[in-house]
Structures are given as structure tokens and as C-alpha cells.
N, C-alpha and C positions, 0 to 999 in steps of 0.2 A: 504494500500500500504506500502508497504517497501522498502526502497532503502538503507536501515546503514547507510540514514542519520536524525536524529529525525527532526532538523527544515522543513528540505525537507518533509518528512511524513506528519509533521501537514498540513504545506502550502495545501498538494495537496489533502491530506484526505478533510479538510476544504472546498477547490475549487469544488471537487469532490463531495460532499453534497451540495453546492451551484451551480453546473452545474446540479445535479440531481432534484431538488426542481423545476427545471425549464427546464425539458426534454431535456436538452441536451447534447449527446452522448459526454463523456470524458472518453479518452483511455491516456491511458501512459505508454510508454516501457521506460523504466530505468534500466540503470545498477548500479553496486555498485556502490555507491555516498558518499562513508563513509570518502573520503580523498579529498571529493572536498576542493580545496583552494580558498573561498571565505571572508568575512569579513560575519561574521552575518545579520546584516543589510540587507548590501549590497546584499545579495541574499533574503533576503524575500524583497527586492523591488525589486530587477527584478524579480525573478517568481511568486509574485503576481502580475506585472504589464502586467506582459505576460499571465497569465492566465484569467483576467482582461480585459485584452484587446481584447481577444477572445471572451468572454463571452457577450461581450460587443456587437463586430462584428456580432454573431448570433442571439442578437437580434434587432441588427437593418435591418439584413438582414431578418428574420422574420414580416418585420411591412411591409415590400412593398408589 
């Protein structure tokens, strides 16, 4: 994936291989993201926590 933004990239490449290891469909539409004004950090905890948290969601919806 590419968005022109590399931390972005990694996070979702990352998620992306850890949602596929465990068949679950992850799609993502993104636009240019190369002038997001975030704090470093600060965005790899929210969007690992949000993709995290999905990840998470489908397999607990998975166990019923």
C-alpha cells in the first residue's frame, strides 16, 4: 500500500499481513496522506489501535 505516507505504509502493510495470516478481509481506500498533520506517535496509536480493534472485533465475532 501507498499513501506518501511511510509511517502510514508500514502500520497498514504490517496490519495487512496480520489480518491476512488470519483470513480476514482488509481493504483500504486512502488518499494522499503525505501532509497528514499528526504527531508520530500519536498516529501509530490511533491507527494501530483502530486496526487493533477490528481485528480484535472479528475474532471475537468469529468464536460464537
Amino acid at each position: 500500500m501507498d499513501t506518501n505516507n511511510k509511517l502510514v505504509n508500514v502500520i497498514l502493510n504490517s496490519k495487512y499481513t496480520e489480518a491476512s495470516e488470519k483470513n480476514i478481509l482488509f481493504v483500504v481506500k486512502a488518499n494522499d496522506l503525505s501532509s497528514i498533520n499528526m504527531e508520530d506517535q500519536d498516529l501509530v496509536i490511533v491507527l494501530s489501535n483502530l486496526i487493533n480493534n477490528a481485528i480484535e472485533a472479528w475474532e471475537k465475532s468469529e468464536k460464537k
